[in-house]
C-alpha positions in Angstrom: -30.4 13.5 8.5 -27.1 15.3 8.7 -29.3 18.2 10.3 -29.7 16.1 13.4 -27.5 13.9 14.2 -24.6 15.3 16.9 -20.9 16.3 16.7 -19.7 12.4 16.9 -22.0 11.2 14.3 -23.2 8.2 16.6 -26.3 8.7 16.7 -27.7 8.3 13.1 -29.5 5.3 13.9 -31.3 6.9 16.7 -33.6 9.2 13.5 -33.4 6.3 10.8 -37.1 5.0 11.4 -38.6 8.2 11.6 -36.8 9.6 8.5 -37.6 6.2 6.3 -40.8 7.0 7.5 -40.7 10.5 6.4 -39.1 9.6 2.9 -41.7 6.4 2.4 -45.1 8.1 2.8 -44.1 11.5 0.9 -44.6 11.9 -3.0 -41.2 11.7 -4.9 -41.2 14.1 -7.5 -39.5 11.9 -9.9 -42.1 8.6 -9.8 -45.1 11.1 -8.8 -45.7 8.7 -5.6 -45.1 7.3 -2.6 -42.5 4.7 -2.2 -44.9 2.9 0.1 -47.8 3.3 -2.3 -45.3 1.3 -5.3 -44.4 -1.0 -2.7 -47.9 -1.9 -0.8 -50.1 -1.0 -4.0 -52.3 1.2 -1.1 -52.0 4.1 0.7 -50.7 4.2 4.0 -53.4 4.9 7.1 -52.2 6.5 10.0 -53.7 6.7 13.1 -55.4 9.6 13.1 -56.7 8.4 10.2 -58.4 5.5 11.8 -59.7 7.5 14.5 -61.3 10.4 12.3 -62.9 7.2 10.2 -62.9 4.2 12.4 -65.5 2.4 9.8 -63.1 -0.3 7.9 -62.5 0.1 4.1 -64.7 -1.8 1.8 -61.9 -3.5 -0.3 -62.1 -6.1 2.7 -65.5 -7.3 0.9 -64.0 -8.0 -2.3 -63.2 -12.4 -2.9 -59.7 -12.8 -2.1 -59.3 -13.6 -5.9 -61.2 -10.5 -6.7 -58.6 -8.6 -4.0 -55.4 -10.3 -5.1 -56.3 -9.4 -8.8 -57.3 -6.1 -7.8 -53.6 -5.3 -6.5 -51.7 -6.8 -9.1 -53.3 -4.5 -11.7 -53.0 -1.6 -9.0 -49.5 -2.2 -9.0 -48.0 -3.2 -12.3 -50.1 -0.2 -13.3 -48.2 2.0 -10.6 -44.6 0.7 -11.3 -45.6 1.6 -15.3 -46.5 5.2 -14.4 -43.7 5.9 -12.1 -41.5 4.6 -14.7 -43.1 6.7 -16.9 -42.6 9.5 -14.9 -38.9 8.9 -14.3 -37.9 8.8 -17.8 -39.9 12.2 -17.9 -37.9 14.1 -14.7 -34.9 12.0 -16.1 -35.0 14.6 -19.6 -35.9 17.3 -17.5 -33.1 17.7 -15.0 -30.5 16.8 -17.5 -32.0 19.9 -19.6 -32.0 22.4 -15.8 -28.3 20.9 -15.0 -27.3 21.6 -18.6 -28.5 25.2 -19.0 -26.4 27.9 -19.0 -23.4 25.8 -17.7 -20.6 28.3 -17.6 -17.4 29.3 -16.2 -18.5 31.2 -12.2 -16.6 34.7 -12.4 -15.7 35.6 -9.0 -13.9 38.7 -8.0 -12.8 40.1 -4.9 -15.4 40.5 -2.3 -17.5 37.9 -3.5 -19.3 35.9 -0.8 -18.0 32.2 -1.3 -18.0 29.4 0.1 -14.9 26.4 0.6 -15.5 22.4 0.1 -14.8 21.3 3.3 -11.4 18.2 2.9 -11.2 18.5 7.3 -10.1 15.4 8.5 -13.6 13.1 9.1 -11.7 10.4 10.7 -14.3 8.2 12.5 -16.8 10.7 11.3 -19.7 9.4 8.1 -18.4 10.9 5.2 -22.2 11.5 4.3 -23.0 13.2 7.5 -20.3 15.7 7.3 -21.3 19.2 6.2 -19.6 19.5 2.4 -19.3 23.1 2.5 -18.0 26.3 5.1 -18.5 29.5 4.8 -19.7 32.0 3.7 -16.2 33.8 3.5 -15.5 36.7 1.6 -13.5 36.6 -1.3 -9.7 38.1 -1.3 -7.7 38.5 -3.7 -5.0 35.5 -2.3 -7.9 33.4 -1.4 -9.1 33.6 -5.2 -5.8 33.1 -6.7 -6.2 29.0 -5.0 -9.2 28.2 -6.4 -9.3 25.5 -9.2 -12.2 25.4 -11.2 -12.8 22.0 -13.4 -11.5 21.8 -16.9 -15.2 19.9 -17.7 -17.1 22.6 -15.8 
């Protein structure tokens, strides 16, 4: 959202529907579905959807009883897969942010770029940009960087 919202940062709210939208009917690659699939126990239909296939769904003729125990299952089994799945990405980005962890050499000339610590008075600290650059490494500007004793 930072991508679109201007200088002053008032005007966040203006892309919030349209981006819990975006996020809601989008596979997550951590569950394997869509939040709105977990949370409704259905897809979503859009509308051009319903005008490419105006003909309603056939679940409608199911006994409400039939329907109602037709979503639970749908659900508790979805939760129990996406939990599934989470525990799986879970082992699988500790193992990528693990590997390989070492010390970054940089020398002179290096392309870098600086953590931005600006001022963001009256500004979402989320919204700022973290990061300027790309600058190009000097020999004074290398001797200020700290690097993590944990890194």
């Amino acid at each position: 959202m930072s991508e679109y919202v201007n200088n002053k940062h008032n005007d966040w709210e203006d892309h919030l529907q349209a981006v819990a939208f975006a996020y809601n009917t989008a596979q997550h690659s951590t569950t394997g579905e869509l939040p709105f699939y977990l949370m409704y126990g259905r897809d979503p239909v859009f509308p051009n959807e319903k005008i490419l296939h105006p003909d309603p769904s056939n679940d409608t003729a199911l006994d409400p009883h039939e329907w109602k125990h037709h979503l639970t299952t749908t659900i508790q089994q979805a939760w129990k897969d996406a939990a599934d799945h989470t525990k799986i990405a879970q082992g699988r980005y500790n193992r990528g942010a693990n590997f390989g962890a070492q010390p970054v050499d940089v020398k002179p000339g290096d392309l870098v770029v600086m953590k931005n610590f600006k001022s963001k008075v009256g500004l979402s600290r989320k919204l700022v940009m973290p990061w300027e650059g790309l600058y190009l490494g000097t020999t004074t500007c290398l001797k200020n960087i700290r690097i993590p004793k944990n890194y």
